[in-house]
MISE-712459 format. One record per residue: residue in one letter; x, y, z of N, C-alpha, C, O in turn. Coordinates in nm, 3 decimals, always signed. Example, Ala and Ser with C-alpha at 12.3 -4.5 7.8 and 13.67 -1.06 7.14 Angstrom:
2
res, n.east, n.north, n.up, ca.east, ca.north, ca.up, c.east, c.north, c.up, o.east, o.north, o.up
A, +1.319, -0.569, +0.780, +1.230, -0.450, +0.780, +1.320, -0.330, +0.780, +1.424, -0.332, +0.846
S, +1.285, -0.225, +0.708, +1.367, -0.106, +0.714, +1.290, +0.003, +0.787, +1.341, +0.114, +0.804
//
This chain:
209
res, n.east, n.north, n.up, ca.east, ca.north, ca.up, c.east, c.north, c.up, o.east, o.north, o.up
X, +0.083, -0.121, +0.000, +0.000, +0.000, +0.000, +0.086, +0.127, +0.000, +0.056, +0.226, -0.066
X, +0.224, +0.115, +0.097, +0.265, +0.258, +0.077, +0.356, +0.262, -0.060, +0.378, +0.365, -0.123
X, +0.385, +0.184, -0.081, +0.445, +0.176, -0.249, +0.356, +0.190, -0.377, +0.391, +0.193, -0.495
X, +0.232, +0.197, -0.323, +0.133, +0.246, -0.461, +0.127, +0.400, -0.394, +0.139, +0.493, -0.474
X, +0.111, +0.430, -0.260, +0.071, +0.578, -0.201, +0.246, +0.654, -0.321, +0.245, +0.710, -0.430
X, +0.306, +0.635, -0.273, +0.429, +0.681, -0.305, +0.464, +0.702, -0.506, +0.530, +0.786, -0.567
X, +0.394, +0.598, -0.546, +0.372, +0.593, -0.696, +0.241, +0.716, -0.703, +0.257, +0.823, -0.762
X, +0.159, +0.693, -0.657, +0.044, +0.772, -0.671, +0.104, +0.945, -0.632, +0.035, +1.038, -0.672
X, +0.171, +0.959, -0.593, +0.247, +1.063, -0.520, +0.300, +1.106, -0.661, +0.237, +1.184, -0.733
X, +0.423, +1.047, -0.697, +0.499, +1.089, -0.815, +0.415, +1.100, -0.879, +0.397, +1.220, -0.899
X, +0.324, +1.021, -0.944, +0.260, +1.023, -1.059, +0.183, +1.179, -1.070, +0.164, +1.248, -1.170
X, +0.145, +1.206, -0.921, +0.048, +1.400, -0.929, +0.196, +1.496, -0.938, +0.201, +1.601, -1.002
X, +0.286, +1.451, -0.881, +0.437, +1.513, -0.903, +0.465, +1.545, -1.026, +0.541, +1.642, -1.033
X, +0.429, +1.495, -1.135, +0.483, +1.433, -1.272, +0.384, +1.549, -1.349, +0.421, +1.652, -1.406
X, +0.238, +1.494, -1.331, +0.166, +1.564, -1.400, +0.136, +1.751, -1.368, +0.082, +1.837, -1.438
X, +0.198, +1.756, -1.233, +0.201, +1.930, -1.183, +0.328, +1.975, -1.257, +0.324, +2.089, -1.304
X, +0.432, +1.908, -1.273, +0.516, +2.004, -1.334, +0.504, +2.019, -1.521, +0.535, +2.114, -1.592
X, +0.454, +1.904, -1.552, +0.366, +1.908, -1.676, +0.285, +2.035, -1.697, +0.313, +2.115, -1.786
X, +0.179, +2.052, -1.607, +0.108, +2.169, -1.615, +0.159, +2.329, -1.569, +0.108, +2.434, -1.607
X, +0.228, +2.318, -1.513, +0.334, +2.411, -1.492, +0.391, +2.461, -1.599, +0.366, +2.576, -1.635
X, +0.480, +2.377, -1.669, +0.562, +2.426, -1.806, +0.524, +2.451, -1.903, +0.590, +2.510, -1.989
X, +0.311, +2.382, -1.923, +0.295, +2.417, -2.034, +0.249, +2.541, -2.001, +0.278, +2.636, -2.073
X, +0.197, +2.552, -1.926, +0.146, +2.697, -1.823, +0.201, +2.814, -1.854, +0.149, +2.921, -1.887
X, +0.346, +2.773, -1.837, +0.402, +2.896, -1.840, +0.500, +2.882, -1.964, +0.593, +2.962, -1.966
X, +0.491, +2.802, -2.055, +0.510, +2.888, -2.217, +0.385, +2.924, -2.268, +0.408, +3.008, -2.356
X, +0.252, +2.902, -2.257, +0.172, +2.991, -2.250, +0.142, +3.131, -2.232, +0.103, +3.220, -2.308
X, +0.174, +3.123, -2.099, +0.146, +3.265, -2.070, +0.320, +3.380, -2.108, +0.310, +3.503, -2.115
X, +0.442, +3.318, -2.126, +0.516, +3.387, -2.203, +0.481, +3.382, -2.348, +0.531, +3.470, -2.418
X, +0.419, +3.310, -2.395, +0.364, +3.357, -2.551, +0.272, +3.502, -2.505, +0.323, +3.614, -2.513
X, +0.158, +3.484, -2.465, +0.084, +3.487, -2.479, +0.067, +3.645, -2.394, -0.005, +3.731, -2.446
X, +0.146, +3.674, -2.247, +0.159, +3.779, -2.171, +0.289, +3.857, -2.152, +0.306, +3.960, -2.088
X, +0.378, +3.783, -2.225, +0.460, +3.859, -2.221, +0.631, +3.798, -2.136, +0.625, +3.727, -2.035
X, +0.715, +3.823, -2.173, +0.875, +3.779, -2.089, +0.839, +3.815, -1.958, +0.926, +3.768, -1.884
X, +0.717, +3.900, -1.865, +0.787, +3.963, -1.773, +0.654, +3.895, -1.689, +0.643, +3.920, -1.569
X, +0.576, +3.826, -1.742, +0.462, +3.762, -1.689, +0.484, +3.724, -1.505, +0.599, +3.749, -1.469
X, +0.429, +3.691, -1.436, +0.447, +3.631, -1.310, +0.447, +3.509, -1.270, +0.398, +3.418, -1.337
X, +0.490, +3.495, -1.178, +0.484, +3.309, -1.173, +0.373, +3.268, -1.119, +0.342, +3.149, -1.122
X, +0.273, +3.389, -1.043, +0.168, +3.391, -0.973, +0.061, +3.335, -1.101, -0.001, +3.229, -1.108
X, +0.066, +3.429, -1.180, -0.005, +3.419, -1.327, +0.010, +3.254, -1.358, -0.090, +3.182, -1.367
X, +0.110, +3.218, -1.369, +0.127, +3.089, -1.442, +0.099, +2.983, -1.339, +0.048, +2.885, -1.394
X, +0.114, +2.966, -1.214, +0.042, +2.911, -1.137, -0.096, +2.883, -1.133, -0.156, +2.775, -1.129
X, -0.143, +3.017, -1.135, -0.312, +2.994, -1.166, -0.335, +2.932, -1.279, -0.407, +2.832, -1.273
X, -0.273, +2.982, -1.434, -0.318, +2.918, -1.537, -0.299, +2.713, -1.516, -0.380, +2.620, -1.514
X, -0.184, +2.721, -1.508, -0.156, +2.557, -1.427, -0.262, +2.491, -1.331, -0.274, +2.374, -1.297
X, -0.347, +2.618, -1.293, -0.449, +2.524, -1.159, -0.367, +2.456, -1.059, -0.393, +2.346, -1.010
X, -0.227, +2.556, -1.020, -0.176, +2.451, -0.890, -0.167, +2.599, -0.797, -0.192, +2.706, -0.852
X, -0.131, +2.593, -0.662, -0.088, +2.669, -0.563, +0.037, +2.726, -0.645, +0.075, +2.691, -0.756
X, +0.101, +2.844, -0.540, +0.232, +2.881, -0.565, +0.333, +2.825, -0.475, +0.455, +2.834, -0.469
X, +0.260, +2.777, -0.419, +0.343, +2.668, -0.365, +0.413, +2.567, -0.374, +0.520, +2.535, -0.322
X, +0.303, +2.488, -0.490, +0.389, +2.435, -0.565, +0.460, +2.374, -0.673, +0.519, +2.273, -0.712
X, +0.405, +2.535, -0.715, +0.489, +2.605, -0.875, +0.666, +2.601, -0.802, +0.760, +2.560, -0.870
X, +0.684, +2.657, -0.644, +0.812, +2.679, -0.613, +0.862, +2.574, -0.558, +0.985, +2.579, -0.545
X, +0.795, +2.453, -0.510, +0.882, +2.300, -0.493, +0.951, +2.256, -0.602, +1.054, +2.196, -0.572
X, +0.925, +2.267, -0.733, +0.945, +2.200, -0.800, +1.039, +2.300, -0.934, +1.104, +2.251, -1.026
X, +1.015, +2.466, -0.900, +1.055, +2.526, -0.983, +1.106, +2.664, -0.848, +1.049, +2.767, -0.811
X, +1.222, +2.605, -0.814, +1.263, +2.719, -0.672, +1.260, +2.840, -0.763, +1.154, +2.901, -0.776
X, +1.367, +2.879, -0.825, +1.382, +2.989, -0.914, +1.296, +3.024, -1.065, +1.249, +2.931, -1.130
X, +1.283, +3.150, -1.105, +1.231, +3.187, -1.216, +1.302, +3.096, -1.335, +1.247, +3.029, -1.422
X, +1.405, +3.113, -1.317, +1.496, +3.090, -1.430, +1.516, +2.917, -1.433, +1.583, +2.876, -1.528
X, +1.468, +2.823, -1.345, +1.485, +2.704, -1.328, +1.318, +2.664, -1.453, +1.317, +2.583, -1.546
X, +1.204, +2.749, -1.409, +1.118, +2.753, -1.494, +1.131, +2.770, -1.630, +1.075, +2.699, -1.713
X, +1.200, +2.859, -1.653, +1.204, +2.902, -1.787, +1.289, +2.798, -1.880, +1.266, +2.777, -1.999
X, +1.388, +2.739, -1.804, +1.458, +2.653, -1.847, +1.406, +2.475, -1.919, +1.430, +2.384, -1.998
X, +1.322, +2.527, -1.816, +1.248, +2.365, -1.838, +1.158, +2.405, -1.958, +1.141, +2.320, -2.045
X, +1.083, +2.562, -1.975, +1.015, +2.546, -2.135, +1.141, +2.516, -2.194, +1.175, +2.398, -2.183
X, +1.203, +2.575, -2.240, +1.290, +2.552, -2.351, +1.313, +2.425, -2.351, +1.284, +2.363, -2.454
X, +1.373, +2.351, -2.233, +1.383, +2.205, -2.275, +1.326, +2.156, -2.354, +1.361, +2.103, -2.459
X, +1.170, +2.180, -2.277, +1.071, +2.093, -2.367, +1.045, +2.156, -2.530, +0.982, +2.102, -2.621
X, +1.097, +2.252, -2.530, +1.026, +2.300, -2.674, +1.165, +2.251, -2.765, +1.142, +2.247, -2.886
X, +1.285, +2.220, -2.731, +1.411, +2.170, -2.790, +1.348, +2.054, -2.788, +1.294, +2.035, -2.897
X, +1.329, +1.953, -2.701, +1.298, +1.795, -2.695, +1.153, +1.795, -2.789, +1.144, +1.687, -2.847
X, +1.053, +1.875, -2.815, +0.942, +1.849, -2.902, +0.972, +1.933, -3.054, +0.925, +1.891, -3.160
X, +1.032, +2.022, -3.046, +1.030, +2.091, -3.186, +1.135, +2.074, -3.239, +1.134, +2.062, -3.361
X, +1.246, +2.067, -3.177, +1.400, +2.077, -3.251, +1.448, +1.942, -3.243, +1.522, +1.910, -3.335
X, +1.423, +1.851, -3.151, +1.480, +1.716, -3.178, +1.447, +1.645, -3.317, +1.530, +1.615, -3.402
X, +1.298, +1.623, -3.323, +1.259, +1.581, -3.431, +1.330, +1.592, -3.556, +1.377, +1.494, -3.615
X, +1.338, +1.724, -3.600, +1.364, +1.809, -3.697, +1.537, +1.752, -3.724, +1.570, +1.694, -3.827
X, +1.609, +1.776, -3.638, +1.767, +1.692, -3.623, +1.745, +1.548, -3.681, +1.819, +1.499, -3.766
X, +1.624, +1.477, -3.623, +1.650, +1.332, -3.671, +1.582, +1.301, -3.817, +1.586, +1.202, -3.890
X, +1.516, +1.434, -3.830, +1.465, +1.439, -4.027, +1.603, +1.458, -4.102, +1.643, +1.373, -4.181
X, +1.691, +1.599, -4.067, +1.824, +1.644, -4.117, +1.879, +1.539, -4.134, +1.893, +1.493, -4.248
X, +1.922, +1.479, -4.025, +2.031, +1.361, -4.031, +2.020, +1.242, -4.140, +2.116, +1.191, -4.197
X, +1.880, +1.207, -4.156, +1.840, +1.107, -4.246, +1.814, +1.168, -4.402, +1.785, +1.084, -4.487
X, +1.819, +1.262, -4.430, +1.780, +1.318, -4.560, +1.938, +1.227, -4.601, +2.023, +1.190, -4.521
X, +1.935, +1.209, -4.776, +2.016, +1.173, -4.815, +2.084, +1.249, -4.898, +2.190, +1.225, -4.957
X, +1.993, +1.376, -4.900, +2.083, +1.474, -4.951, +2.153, +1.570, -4.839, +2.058, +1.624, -4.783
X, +2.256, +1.610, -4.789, +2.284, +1.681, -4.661, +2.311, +1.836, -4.674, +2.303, +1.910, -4.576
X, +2.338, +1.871, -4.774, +2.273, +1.968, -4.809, +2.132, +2.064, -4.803, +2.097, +2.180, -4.825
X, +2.095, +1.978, -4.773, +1.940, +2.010, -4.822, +1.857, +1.985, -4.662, +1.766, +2.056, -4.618
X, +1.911, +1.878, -4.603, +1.927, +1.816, -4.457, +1.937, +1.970, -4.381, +1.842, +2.033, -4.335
X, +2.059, +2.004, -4.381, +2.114, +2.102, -4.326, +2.053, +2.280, -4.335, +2.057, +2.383, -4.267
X, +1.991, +2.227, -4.482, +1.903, +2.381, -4.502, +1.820, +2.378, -4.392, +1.831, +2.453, -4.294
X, +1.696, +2.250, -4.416, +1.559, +2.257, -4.374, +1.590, +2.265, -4.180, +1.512, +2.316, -4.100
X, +1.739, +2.194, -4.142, +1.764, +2.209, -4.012, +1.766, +2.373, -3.935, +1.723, +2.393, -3.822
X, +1.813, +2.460, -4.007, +1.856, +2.541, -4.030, +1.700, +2.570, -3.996, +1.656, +2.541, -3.885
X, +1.637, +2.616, -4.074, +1.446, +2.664, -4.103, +1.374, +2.646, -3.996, +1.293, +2.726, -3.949
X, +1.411, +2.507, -3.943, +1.388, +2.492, -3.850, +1.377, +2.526, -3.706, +1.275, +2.528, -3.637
X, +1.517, +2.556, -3.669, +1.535, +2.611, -3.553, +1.544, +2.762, -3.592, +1.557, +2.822, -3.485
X, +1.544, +2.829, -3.668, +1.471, +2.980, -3.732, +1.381, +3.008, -3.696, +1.346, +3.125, -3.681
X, +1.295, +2.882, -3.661, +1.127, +2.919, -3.730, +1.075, +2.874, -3.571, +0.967, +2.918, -3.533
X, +1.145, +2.798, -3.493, +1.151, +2.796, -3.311, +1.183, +2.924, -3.277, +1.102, +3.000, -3.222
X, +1.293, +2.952, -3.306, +1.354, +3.081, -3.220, +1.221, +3.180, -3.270, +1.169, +3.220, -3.166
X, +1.163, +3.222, -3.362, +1.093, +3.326, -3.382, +0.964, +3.294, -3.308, +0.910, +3.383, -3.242
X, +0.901, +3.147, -3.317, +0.839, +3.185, -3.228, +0.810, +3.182, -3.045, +0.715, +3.211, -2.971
X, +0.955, +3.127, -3.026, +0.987, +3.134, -2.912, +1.057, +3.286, -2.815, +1.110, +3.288, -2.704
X, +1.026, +3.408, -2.921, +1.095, +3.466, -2.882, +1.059, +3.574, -2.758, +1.138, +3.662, -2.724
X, +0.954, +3.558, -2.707, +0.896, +3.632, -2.579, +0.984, +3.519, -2.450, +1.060, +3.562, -2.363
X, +0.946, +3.371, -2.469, +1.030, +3.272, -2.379, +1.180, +3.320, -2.359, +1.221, +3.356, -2.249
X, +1.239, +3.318, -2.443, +1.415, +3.375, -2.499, +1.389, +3.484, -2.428, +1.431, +3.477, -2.312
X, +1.319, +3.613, -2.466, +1.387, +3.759, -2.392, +1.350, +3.720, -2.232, +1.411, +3.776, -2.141
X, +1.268, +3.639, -2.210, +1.289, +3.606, -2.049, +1.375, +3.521, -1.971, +1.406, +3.534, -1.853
X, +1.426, +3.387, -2.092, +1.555, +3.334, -2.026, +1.659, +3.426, -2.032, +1.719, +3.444, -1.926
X, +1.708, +3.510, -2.161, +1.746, +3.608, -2.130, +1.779, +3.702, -1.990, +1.882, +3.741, -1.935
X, +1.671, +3.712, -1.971, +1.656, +3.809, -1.821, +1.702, +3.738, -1.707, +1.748, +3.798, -1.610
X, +1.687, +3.569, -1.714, +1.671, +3.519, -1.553, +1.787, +3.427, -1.635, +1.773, +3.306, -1.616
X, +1.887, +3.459, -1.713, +2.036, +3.407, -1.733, +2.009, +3.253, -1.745, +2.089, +3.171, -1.699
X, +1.914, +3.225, -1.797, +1.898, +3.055, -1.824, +1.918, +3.019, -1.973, +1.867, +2.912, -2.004
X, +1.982, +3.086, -2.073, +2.022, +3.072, -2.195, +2.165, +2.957, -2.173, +2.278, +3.007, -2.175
X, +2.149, +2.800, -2.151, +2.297, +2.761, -2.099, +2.344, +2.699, -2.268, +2.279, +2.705, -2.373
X, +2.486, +2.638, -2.241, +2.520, +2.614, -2.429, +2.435, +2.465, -2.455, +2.416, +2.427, -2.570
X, +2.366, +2.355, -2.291, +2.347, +2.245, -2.337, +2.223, +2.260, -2.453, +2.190, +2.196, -2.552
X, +2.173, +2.381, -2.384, +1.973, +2.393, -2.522, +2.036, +2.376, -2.679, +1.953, +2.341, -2.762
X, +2.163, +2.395, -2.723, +2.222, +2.415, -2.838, +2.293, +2.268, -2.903, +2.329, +2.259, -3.021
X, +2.303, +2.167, -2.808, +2.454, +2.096, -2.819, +2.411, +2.001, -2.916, +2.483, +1.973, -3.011
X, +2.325, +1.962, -2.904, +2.269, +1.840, -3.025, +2.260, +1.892, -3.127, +2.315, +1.845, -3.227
X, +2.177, +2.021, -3.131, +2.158, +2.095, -3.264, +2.347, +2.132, -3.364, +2.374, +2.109, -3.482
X, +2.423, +2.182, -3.275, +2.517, +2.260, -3.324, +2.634, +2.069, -3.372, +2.727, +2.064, -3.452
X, +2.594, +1.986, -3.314, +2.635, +1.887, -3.355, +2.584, +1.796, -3.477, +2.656, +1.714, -3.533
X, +2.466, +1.820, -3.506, +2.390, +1.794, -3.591, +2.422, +1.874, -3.734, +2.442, +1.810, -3.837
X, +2.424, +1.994, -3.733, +2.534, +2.050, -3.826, +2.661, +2.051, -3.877, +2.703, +2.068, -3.991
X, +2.716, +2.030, -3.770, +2.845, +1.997, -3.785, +2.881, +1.853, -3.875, +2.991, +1.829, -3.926
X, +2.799, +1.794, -3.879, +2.783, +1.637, -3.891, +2.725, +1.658, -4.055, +2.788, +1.612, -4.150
X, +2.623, +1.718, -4.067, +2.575, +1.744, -4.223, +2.691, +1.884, -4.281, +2.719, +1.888, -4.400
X, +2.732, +1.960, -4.212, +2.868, +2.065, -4.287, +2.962, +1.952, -4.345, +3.017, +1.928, -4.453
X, +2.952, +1.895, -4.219, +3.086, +1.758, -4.292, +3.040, +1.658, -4.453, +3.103, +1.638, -4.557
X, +2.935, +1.626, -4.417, +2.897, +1.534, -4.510, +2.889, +1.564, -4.668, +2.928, +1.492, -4.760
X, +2.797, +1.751, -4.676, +2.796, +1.825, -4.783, +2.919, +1.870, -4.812, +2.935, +1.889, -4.933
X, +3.034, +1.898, -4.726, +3.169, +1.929, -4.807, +3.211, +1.816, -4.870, +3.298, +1.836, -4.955
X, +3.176, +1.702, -4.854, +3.229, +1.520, -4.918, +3.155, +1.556, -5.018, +3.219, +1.558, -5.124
X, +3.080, +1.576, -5.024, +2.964, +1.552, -5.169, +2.946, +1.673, -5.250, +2.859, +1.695, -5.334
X, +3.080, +1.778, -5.195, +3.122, +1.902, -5.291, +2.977, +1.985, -5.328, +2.953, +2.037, -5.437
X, +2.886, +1.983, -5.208, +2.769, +2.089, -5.213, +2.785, +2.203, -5.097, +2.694, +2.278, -5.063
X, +2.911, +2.204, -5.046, +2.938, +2.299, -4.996, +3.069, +2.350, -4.969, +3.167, +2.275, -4.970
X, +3.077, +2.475, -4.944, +3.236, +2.530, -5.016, +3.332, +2.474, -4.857, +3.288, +2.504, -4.746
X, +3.424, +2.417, -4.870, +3.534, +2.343, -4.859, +3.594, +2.400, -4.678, +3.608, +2.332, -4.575
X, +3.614, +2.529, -4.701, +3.621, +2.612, -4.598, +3.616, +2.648, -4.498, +3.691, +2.707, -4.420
X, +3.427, +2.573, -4.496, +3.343, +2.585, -4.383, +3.416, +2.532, -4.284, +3.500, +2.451, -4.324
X, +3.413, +2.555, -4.135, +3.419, +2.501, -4.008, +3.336, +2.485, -3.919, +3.237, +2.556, -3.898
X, +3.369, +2.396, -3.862, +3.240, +2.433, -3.724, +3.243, +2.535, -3.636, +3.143, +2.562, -3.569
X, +3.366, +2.607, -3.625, +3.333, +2.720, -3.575, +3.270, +2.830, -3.604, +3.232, +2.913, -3.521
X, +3.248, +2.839, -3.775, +3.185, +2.900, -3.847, +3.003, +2.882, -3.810, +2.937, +2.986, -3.806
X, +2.937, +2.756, -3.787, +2.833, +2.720, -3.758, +2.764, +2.826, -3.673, +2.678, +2.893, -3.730
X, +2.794, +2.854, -3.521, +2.721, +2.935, -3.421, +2.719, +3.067, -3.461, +2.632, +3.150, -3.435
X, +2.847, +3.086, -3.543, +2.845, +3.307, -3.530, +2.763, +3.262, -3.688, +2.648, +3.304, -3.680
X, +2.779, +3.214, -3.780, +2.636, +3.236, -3.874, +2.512, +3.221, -3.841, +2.435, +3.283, -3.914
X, +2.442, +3.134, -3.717, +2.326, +3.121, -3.684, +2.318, +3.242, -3.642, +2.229, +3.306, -3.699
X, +2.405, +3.323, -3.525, +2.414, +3.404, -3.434, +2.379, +3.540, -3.531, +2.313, +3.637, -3.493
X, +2.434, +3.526, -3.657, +2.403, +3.603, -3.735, +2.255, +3.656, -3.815, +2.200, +3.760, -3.849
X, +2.232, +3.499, -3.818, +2.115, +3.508, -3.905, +1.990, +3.525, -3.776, +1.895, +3.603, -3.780
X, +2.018, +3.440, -3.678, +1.895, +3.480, -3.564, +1.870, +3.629, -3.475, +1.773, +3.659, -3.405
X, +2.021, +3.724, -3.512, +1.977, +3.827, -3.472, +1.903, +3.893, -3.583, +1.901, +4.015, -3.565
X, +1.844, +3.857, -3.688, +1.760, +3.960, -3.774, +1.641, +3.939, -3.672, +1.581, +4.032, -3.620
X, +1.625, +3.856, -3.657, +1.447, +3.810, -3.575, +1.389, +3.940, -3.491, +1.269, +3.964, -3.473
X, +1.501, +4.020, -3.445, +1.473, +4.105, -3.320, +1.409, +4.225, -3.366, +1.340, +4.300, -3.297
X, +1.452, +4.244, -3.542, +1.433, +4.322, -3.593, +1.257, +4.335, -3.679, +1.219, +4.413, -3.766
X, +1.213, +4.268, -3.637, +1.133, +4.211, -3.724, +0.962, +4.140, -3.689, +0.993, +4.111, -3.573
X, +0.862, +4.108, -3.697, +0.735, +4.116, -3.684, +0.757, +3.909, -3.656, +0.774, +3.819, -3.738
X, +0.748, +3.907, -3.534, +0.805, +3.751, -3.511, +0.711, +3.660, -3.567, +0.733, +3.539, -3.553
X, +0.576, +3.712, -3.649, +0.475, +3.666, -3.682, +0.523, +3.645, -3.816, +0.461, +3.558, -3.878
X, +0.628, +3.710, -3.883, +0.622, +3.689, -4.024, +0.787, +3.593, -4.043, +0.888, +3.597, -3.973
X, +0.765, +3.539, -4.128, +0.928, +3.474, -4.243, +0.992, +3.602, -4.298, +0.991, +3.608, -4.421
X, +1.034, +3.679, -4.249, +1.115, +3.781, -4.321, +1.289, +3.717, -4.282, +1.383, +3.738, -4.358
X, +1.296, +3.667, -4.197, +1.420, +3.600, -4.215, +1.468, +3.503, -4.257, +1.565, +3.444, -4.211
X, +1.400, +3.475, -4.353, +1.434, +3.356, -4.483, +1.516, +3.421, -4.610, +1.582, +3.366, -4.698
X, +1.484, +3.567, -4.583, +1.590, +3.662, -4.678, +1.690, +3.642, -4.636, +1.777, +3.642, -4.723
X, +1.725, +3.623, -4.538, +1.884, +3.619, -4.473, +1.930, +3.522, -4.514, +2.024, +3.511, -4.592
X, +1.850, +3.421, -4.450, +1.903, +3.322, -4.476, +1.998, +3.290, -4.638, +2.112, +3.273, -4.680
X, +1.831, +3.298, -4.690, +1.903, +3.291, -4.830, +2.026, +3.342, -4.913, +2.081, +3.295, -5.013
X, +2.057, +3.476, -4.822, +2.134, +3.543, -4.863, +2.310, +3.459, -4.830, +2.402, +3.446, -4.910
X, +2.303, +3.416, -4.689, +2.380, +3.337, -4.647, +2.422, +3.155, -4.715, +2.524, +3.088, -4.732
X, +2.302, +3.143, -4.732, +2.346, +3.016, -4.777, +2.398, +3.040, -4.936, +2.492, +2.973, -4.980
X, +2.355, +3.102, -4.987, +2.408, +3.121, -5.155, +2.595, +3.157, -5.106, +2.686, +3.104, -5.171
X, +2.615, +3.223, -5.025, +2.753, +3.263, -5.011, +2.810, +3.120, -4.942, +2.931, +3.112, -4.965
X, +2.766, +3.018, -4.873, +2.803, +2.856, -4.859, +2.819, +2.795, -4.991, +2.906, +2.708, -5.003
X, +2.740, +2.831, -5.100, +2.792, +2.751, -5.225, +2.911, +2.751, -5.260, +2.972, +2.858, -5.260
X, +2.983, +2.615, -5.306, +3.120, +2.620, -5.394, +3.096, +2.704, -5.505, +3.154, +2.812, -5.496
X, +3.022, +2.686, -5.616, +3.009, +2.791, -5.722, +3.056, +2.917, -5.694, +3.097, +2.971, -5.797
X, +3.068, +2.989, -5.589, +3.042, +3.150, -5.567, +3.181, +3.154, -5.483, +3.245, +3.259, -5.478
X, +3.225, +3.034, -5.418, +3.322, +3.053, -5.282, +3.452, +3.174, -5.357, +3.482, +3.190, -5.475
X, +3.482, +3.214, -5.284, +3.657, +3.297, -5.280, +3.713, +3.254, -5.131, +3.648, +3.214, -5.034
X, +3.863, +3.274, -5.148, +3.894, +3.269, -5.060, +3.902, +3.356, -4.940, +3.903, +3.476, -4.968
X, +3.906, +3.330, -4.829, +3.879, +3.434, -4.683, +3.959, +3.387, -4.580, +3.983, +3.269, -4.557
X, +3.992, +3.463, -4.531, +4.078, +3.442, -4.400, +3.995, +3.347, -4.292, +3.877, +3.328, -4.262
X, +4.128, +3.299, -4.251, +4.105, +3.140, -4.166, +3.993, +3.199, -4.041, +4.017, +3.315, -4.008
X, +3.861, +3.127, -3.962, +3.830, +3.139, -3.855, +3.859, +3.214, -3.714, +3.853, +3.137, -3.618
X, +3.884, +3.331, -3.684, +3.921, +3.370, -3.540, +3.892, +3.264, -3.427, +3.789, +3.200, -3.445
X, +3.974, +3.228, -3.298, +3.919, +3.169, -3.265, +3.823, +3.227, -3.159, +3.821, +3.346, -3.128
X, +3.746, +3.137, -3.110, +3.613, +3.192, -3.022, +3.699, +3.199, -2.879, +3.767, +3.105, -2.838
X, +3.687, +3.311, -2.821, +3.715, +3.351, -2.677, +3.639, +3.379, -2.624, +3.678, +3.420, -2.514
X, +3.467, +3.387, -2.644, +3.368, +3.414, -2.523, +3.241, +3.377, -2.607, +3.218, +3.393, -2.727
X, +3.157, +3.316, -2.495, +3.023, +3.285, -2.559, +2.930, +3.395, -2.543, +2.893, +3.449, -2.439
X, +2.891, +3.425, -2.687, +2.808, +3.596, -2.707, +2.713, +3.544, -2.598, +2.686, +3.428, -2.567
X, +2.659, +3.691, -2.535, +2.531, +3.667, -2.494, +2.416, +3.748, -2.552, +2.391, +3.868, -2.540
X, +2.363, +3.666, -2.606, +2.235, +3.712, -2.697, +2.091, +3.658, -2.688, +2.088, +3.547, -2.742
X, +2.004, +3.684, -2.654, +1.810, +3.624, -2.676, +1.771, +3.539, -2.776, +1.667, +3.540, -2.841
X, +1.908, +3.433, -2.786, +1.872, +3.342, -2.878, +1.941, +3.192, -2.785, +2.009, +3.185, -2.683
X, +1.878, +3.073, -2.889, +1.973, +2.976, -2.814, +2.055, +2.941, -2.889, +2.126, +2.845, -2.858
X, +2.072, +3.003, -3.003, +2.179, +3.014, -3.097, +2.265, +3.141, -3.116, +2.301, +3.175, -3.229
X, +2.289, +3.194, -3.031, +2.342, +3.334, -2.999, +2.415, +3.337, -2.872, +2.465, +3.442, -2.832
//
């Protein structure tokens, strides 16, 4: 009996922080980066009590959306890239992908932002996942030779700061993109000076930034 009490326990454990996280990427869509935890509590239907057992800090919250929106939107999308057999093309739609997260994740972002929960793990699969199709498309001479992986983050970093500029409701940063990837073609490449190396991780309202 106390080993089902104790299962029965976790199991309301399980499903409160469930409602919690969806709770509160909700109400950062929806109210704003600067929303309350009071707010998202209520929307959750739990106490604030214990919104804070399970989520001591703001920023422990915020962390856990992103998890989940990396583990439901961006994982997937990595294990489509990876399997395309063209990697090129893999690597575009990967690319679109986490573009098309960050924009509309971007009220969540200016609040991890704020409560310093932007860490490099939300990135590590993704930025490996590229790295892995950069490699594959330079073998199969669909992309200019050059590339590095260090090159990978400051071009995202590049292309995801247009977002800030911009109506997060619309694709206007598919111009960029495009603009960027035509300059990845071998056809067009010149040569450029070797990679700087990276001495600090930017801090920017992206999880690719």
């Amino acid at each position: 009996m106390a080993m089902e009490t104790e299962r029965h326990l976790r199991a309301d454990a399980a499903r409160n922080v469930e409602r919690v996280v969806r709770a509160a990427h909700a109400a950062f869509t929806e109210d704003g980066p600067e929303v309350s935890l009071e707010e998202i509590a209520r929307r959750a239907g739990v106490g604030i009590r214990t919104l804070y057992r399970h989520f001591p800090r703001r920023g422990d919250l915020i962390k856990a959306v992103l998890d989940q929106r990396v583990a439901e939107d961006l994982m997937p999308a990595i294990e489509r890239a990876l399997d395309d057999e063209d990697p090129l093309r893999g690597l575009t739609t990967l690319i679109e992908a986490a573009l098309a997260m960050v924009a509309r994740e971007m009220s969540t972002l200016a609040a991890a932002k704020s409560a310093d929960s932007l860490t490099p793990d939300l990135s590590t699969a993704f930025f490996e996942a590229m790295t892995t199709l950069m490699r594959r498309a330079q073998r199969a001479r669909l992309l200019r030779a050059d590339l590095v992986p260090e090159d990978l983050g400051r071009i995202m970093a590049m292309v995801t700061s247009v977002l800030w500029t911009m109506d997060p409701g619309t694709e206007g940063w598919r111009r960029y993109l495009g603009f960027v990837l035509d300059g990845l073609s071998p056809a067009t490449a010149t040569v450029q000076p070797p990679a700087a190396p990276v001495v600090k991780k930017p801090r920017a309202g992206s999880l690719f930034g």
